[in-house]
Residue frames relative to the residue before (quaternion, step in Angstrom):
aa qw qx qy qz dx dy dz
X 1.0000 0.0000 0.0000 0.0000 0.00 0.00 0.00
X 0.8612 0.3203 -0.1959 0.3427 3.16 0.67 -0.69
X 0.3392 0.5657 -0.5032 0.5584 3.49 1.81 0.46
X 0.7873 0.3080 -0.3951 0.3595 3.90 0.24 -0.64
X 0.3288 0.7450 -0.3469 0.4653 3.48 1.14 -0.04
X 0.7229 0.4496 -0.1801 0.4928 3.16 0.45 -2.30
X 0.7197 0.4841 -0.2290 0.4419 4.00 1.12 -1.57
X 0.5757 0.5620 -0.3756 0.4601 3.73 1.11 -0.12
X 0.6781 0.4682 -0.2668 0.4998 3.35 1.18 -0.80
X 0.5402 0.4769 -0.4153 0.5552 3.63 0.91 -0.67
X 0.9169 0.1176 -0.2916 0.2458 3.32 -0.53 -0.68
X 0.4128 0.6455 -0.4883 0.4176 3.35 1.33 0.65
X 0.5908 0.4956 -0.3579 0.5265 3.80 1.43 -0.54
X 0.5719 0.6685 -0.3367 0.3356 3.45 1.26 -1.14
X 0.6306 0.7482 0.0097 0.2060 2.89 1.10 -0.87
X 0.5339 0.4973 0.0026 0.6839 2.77 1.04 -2.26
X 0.5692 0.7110 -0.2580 0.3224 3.25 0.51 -1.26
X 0.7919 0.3875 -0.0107 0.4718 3.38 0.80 -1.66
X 0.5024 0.5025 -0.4244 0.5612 3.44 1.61 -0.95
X 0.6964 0.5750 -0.3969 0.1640 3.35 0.11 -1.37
X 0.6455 0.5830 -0.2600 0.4192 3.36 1.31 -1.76
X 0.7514 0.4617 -0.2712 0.3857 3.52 0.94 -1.14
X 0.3917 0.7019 -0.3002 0.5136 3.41 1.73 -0.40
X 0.7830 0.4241 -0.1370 0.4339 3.69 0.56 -1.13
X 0.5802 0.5861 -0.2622 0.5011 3.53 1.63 -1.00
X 0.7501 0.5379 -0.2409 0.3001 3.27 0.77 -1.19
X 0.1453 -0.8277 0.5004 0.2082 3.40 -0.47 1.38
X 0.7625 -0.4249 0.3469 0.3432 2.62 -2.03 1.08
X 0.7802 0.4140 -0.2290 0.4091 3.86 0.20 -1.16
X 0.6381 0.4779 -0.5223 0.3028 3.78 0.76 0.01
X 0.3555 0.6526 -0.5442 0.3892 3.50 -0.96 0.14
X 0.6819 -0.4502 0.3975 0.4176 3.65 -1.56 -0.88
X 0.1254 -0.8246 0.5405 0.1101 3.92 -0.41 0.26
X 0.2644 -0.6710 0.6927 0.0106 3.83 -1.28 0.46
X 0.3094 0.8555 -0.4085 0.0750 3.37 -1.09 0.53
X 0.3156 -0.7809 0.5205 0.1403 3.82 -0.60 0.80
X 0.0146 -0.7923 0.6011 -0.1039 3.66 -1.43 0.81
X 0.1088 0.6307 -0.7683 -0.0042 3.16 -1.70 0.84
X 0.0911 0.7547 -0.6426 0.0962 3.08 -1.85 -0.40
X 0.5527 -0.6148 0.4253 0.3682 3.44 -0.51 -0.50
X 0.2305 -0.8132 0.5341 -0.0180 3.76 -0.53 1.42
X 0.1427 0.7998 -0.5777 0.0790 4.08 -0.21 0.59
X 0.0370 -0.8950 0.4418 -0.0484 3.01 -0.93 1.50
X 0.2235 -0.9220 0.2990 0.1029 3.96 -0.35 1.02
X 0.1562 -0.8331 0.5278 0.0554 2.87 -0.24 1.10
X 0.4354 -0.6444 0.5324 0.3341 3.40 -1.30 1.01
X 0.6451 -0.4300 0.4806 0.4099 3.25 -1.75 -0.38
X 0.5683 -0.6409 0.4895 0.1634 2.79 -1.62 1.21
X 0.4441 0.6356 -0.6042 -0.1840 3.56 -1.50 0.16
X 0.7150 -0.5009 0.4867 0.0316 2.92 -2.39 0.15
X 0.1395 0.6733 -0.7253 -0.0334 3.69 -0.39 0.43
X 0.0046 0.7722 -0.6291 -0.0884 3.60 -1.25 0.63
X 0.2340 0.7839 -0.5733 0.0450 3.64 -0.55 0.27
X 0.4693 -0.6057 0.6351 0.0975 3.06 -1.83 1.84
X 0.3154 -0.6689 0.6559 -0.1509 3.05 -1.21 1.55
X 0.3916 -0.0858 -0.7046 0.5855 2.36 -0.15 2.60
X 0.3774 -0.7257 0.4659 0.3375 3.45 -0.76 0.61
X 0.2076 -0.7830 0.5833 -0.0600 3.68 0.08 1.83
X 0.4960 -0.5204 0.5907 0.3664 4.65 0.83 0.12
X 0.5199 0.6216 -0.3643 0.4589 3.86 0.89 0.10
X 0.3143 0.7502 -0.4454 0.3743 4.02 0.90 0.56
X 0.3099 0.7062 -0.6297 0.0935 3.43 -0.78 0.42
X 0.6053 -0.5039 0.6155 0.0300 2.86 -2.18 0.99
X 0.0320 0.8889 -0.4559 -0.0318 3.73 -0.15 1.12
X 0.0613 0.8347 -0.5439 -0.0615 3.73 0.00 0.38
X 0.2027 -0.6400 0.7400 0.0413 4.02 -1.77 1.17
X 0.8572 -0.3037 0.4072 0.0844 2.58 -1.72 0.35
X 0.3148 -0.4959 0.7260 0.3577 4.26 -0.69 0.04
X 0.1080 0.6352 -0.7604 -0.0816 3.57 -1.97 0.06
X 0.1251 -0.6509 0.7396 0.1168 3.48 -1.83 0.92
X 0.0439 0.8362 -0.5139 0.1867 3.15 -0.76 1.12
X 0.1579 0.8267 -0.4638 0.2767 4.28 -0.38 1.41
X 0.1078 -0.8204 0.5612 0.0206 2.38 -1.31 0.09
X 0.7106 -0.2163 0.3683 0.5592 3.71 -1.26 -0.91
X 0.0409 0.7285 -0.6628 -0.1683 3.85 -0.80 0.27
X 0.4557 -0.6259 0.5843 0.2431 3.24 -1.85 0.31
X 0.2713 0.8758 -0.3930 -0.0707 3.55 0.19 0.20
X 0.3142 -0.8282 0.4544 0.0937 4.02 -0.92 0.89
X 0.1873 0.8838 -0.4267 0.0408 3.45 -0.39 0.88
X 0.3177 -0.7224 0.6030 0.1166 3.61 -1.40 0.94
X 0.4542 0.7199 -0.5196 -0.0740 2.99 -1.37 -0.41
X 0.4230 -0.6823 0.5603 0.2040 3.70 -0.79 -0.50
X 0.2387 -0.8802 0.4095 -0.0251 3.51 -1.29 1.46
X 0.1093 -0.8497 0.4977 0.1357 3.70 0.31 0.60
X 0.4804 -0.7565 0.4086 0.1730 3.50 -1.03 1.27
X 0.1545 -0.8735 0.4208 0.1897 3.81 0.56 0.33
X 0.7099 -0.1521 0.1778 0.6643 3.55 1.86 -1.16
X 0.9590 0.1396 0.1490 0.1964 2.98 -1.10 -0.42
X 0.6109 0.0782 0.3485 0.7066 2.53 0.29 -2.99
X 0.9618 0.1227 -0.0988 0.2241 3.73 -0.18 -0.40
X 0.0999 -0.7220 0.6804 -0.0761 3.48 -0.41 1.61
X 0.3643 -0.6809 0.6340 -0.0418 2.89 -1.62 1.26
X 0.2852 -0.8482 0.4464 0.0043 3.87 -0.67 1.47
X 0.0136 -0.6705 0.7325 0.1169 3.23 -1.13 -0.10
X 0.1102 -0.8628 0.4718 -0.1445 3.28 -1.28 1.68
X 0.2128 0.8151 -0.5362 -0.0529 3.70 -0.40 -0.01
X 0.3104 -0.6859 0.6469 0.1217 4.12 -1.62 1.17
X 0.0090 -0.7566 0.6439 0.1132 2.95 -1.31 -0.21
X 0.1103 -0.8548 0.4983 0.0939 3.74 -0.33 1.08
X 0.6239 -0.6038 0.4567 0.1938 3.29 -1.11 1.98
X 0.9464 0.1440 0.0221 0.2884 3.38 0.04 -1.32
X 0.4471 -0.7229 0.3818 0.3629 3.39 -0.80 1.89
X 0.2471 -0.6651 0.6671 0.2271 3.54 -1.69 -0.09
X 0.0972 -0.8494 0.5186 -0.0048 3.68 -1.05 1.14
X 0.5128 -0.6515 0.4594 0.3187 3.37 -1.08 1.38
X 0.4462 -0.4750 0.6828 0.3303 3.70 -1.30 -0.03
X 0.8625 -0.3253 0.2846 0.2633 3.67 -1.56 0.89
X 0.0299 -0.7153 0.6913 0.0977 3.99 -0.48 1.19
X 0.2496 -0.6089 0.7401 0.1384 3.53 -1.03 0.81
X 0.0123 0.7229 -0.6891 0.0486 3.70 -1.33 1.03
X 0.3820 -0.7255 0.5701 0.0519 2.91 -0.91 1.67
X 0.4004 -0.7667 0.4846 0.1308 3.35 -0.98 1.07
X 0.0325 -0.7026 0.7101 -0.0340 4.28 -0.56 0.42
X 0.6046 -0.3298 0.6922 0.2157 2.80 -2.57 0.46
X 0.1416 -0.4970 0.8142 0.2647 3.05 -1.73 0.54
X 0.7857 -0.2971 0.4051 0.3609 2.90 -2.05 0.35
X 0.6944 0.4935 -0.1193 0.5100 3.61 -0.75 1.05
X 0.7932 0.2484 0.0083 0.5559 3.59 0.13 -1.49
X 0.3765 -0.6788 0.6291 -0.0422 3.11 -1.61 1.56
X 0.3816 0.7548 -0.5028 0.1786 3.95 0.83 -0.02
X 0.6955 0.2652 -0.2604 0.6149 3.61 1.15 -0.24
X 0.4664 -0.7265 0.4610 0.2051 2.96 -0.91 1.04
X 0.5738 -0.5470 0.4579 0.4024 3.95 -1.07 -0.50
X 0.6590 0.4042 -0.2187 0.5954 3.54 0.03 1.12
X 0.7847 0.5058 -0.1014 0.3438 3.37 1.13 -1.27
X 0.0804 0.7837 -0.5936 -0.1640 3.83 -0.21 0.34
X 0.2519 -0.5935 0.7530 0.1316 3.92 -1.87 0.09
X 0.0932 0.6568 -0.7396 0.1138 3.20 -1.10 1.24
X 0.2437 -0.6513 0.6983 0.1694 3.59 -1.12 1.20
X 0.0365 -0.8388 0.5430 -0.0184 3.31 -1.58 0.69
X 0.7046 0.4810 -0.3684 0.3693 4.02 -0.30 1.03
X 0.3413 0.7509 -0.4300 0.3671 3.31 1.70 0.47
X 0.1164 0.7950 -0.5950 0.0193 2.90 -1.22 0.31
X 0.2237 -0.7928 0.5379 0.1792 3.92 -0.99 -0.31
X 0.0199 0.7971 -0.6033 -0.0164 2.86 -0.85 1.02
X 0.7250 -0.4999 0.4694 0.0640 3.11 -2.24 0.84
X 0.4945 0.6301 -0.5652 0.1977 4.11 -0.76 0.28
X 0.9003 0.0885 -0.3015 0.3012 2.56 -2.15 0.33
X 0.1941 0.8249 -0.5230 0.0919 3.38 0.13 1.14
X 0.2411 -0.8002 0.5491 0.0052 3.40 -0.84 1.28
X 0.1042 -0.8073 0.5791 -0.0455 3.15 -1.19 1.22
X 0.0616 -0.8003 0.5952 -0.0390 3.70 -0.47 1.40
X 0.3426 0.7793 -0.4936 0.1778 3.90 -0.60 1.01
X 0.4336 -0.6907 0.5287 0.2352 3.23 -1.48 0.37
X 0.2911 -0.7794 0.5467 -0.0944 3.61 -1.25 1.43
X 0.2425 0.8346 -0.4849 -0.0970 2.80 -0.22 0.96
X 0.5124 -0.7727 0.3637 0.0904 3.78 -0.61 0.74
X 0.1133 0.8206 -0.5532 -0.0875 3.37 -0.72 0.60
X 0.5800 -0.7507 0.3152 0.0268 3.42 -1.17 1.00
X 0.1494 -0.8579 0.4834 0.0891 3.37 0.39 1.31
X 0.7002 -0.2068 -0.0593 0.6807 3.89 0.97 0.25
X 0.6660 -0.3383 0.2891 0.5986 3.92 -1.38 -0.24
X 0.7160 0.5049 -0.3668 0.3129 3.96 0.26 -0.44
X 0.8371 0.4233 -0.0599 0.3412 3.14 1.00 -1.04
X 0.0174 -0.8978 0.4379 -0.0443 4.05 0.07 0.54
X 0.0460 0.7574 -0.6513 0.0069 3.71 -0.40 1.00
X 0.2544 -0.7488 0.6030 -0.1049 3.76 -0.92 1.67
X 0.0969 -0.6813 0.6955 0.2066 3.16 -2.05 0.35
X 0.3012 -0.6094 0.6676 0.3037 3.61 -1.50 0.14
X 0.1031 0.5057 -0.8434 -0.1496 2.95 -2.10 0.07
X 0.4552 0.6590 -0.5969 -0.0476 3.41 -1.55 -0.37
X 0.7553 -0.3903 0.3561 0.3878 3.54 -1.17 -1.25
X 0.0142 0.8442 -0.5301 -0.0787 3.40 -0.59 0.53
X 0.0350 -0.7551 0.6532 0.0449 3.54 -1.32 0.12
X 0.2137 -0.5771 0.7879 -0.0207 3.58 -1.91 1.24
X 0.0402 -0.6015 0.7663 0.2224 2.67 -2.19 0.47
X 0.4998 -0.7272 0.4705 -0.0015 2.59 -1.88 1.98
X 0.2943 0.8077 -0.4989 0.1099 3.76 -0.24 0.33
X 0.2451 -0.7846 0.5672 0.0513 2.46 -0.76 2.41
X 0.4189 -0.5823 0.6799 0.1520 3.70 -1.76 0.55
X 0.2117 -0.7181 0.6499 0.1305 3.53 -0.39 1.15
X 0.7208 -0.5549 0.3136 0.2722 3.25 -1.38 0.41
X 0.3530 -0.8027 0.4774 0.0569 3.73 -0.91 1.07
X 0.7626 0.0433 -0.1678 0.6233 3.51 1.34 0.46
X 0.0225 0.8096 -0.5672 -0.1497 3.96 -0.91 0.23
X 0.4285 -0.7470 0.5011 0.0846 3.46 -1.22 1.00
X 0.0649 -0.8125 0.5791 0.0162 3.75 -0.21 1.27
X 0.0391 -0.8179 0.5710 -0.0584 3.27 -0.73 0.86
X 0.1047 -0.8187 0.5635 -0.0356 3.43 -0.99 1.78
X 0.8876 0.0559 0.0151 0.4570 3.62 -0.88 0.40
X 0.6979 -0.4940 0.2452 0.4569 3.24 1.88 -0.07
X 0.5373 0.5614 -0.2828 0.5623 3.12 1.66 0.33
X 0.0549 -0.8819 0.4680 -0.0149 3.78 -0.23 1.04
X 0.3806 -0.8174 0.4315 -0.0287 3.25 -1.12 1.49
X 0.1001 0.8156 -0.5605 -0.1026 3.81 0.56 -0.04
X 0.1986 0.7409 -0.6264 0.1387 3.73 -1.34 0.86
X 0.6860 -0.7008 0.1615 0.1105 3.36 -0.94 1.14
X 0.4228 -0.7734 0.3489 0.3182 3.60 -0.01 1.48
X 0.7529 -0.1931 0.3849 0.4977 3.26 -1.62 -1.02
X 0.2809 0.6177 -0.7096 -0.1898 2.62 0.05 -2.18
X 0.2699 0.5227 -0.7852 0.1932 2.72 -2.40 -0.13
X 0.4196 -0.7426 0.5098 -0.1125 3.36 -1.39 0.48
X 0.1782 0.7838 -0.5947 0.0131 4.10 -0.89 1.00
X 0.3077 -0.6660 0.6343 0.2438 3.28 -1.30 0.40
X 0.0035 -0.7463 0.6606 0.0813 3.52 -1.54 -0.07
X 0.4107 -0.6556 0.5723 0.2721 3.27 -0.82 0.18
X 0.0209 -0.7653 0.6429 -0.0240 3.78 -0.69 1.01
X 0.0444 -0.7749 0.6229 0.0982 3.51 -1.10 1.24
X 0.1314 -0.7784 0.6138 0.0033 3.35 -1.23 0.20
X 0.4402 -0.5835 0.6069 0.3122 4.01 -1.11 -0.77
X 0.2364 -0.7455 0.6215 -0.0449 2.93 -1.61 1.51
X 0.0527 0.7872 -0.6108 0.0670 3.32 -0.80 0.96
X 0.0794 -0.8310 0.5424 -0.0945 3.56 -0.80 1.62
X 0.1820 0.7450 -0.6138 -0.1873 3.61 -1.34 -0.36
X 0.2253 -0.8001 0.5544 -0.0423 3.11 -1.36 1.06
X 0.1134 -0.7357 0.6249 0.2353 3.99 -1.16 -0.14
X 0.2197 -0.6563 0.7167 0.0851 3.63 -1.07 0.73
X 0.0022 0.5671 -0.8226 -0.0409 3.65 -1.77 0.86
X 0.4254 -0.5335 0.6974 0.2192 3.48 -1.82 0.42
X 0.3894 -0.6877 0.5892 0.1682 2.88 -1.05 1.20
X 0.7447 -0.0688 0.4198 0.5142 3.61 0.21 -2.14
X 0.9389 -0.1402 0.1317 0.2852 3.73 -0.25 0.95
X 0.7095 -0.2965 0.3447 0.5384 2.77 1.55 0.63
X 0.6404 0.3862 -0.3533 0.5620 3.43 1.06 0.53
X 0.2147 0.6927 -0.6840 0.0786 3.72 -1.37 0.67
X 0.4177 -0.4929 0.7279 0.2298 2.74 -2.43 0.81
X 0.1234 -0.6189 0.7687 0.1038 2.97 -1.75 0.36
X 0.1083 -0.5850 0.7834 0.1797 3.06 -2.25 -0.27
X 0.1068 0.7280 -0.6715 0.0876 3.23 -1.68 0.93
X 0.5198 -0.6898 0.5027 -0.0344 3.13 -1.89 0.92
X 0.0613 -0.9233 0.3664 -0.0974 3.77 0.65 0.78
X 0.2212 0.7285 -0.6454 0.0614 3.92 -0.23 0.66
X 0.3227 -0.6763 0.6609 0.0409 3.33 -1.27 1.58
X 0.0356 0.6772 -0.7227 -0.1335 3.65 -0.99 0.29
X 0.0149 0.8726 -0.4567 -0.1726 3.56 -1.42 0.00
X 0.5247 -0.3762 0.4065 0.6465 3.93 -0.31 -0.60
X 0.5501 -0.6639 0.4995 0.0848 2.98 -1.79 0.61
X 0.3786 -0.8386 0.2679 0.2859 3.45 0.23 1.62
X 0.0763 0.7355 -0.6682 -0.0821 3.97 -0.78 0.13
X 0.0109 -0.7610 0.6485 -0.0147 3.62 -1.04 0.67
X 0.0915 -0.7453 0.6560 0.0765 4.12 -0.82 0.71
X 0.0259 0.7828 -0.6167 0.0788 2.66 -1.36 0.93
X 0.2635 -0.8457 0.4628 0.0356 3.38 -1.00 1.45
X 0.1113 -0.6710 0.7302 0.0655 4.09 -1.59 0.60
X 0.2723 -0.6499 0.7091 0.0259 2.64 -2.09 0.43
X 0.0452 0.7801 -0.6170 0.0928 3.30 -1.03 1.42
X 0.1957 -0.6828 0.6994 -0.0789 3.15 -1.37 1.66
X 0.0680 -0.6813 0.7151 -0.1406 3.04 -1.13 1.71
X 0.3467 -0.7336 0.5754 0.1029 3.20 -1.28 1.41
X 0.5215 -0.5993 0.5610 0.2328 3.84 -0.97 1.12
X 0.5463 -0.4724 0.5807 0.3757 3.62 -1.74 -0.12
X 0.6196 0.4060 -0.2988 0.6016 3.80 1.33 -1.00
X 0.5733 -0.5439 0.5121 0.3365 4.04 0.32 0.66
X 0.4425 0.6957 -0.4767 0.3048 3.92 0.56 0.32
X 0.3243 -0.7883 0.4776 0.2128 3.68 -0.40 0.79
X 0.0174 -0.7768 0.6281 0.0416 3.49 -0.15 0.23
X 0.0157 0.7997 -0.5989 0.0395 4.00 -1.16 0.79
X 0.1406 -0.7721 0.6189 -0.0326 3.58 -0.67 1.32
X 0.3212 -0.6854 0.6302 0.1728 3.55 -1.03 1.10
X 0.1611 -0.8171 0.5525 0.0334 3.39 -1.11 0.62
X 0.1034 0.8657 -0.4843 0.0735 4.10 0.46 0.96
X 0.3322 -0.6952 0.6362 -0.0409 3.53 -1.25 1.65
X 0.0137 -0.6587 0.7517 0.0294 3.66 -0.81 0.77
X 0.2121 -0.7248 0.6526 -0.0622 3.73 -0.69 0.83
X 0.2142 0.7500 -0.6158 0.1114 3.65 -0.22 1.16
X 0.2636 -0.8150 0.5091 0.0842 2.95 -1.94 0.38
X 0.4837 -0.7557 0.2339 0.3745 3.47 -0.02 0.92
X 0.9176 -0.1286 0.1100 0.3597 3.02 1.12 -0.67
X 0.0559 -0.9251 0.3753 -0.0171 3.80 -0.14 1.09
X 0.0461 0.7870 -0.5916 0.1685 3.71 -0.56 1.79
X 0.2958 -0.7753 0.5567 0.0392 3.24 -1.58 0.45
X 0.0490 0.8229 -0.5654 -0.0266 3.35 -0.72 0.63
X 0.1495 -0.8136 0.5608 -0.0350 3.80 -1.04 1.25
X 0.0768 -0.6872 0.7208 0.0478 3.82 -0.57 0.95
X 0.0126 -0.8351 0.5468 0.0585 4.09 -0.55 1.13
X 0.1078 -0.6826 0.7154 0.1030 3.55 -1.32 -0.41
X 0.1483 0.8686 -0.4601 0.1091 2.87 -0.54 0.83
X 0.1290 -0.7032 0.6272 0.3089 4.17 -0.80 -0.20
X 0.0307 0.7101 -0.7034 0.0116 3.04 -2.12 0.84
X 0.3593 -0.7009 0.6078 0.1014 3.39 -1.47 0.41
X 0.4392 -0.6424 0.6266 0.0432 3.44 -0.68 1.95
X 0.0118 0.8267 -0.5472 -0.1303 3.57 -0.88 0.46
């Protein structure tokens, strides 16, 4: 009787014993996680250009070229995801954000040129279009984190994965012709496209627990992406002296060399 007694007590300590240890391993961050973010978001666009050409071929080509722009702001940014404990020190994530709020460049001026061939600017004369601009939203971010554990509270991580923006450039809303020194301003097309532009995200960050399942973090974020191009066509009908209609298509391809992101964040979440 009293050996099984003695063996009830052993492995009742044995036990406890084991909860505890596994109790202590278990980091604080593995499980599912929620989480909010700002900071400061800067984005670079390359320089713009332009091939336009009027269709009949009327010597009326031209070669447009803008400016680079860095332009940001505050972002809004929302994230889930979910941590698997591998050991100890290192649990491996899956993660995805999503940022609320669009970001907009400030004004591309686009200087206007002859193509090779084409007389549409005169000698003496320049054409600058002017209110375009591009703007940034709904950017989604889908990646894998993996994490390594400086005690059960504490966690410093990298990203890699995939990202994606929609781009929509604003074509200009007024252009400015200027002869001999005498400037004219009068009102563009404009109009507008969006696209969707994906690319890769690579990030690193540290997380501390504040209090139950609460933590701050910081993180570091570079977005790279494809390089936006959008075309865009008009029609113009011009009426003769002999009442003949005559109609000339006119098509803009608007590229950009080159689109990246950078994000410094802060942020709270809740480990569940």
């Amino acid at each position: 009787m009293k050996w099984r007694n003695s063996f009830a007590v052993l492995a009742g300590c044995t036990a406890a014993s084991l909860m505890t240890v596994d109790a202590q391993a278990q980091n604080a961050f593995a499980g599912f996680y929620g989480q909010l973010s700002t900071g400061y978001e800067s984005n670079q666009l390359g320089s713009q250009s332009d091939t336009a050409t009027v269709t009949p071929y009327a010597k009326s080509n031209t070669n447009n070229t803008g400016p680079s722009q860095t332009f940001g702001g505050a972002p809004l940014i929302l994230g889930i995801g979910y941590y698997w404990q591998a050991n100890d020190k290192w649990l491996i994530g899956l993660g995805a954000d999503y940022s609320a709020l669009k970001q907009t460049s400030s004004s591309i001026p686009v200087t206007v040129a002859n193509a090779a061939g084409s007389t549409s600017i005169a000698p003496g004369e320049s054409l600058t279009f002017n209110g375009g601009n591009m703007q940034l939203s709904n950017r989604f971010n889908l990646f894998i984190t993996p994490g390594y554990a400086i005690d059960k509270d504490k966690l410093v991580y990298v990203k890699a994965g995939y990202s994606q923006v929609t781009a929509q450039y604003n074509r200009a809303t007024s252009a400015t012709r200027t002869t001999n020194g005498v400037s004219n301003t009068y009102p563009a097309t404009g109009g507008n496209q969006s696209s969707n532009q994906g690319g890769y995200l690579l990030g690193l960050g540290y997380r501390q627990v504040i209090s139950n399942g609460l933590y701050g973090f910081v993180e570091g974020n570079y977005m790279g992406y494809n390089s936006p191009s959008y075309t865009f066509s008009s029609t113009n009908a011009t009426d003769t002296s002999r009442g003949v209609t005559t109609t000339s298509t006119r098509t803009v391809t608007a590229s950009f060399a080159s689109l990246n992101t950078y994000q410094m964040l802060i942020g709270l979440g809740y480990a569940f």
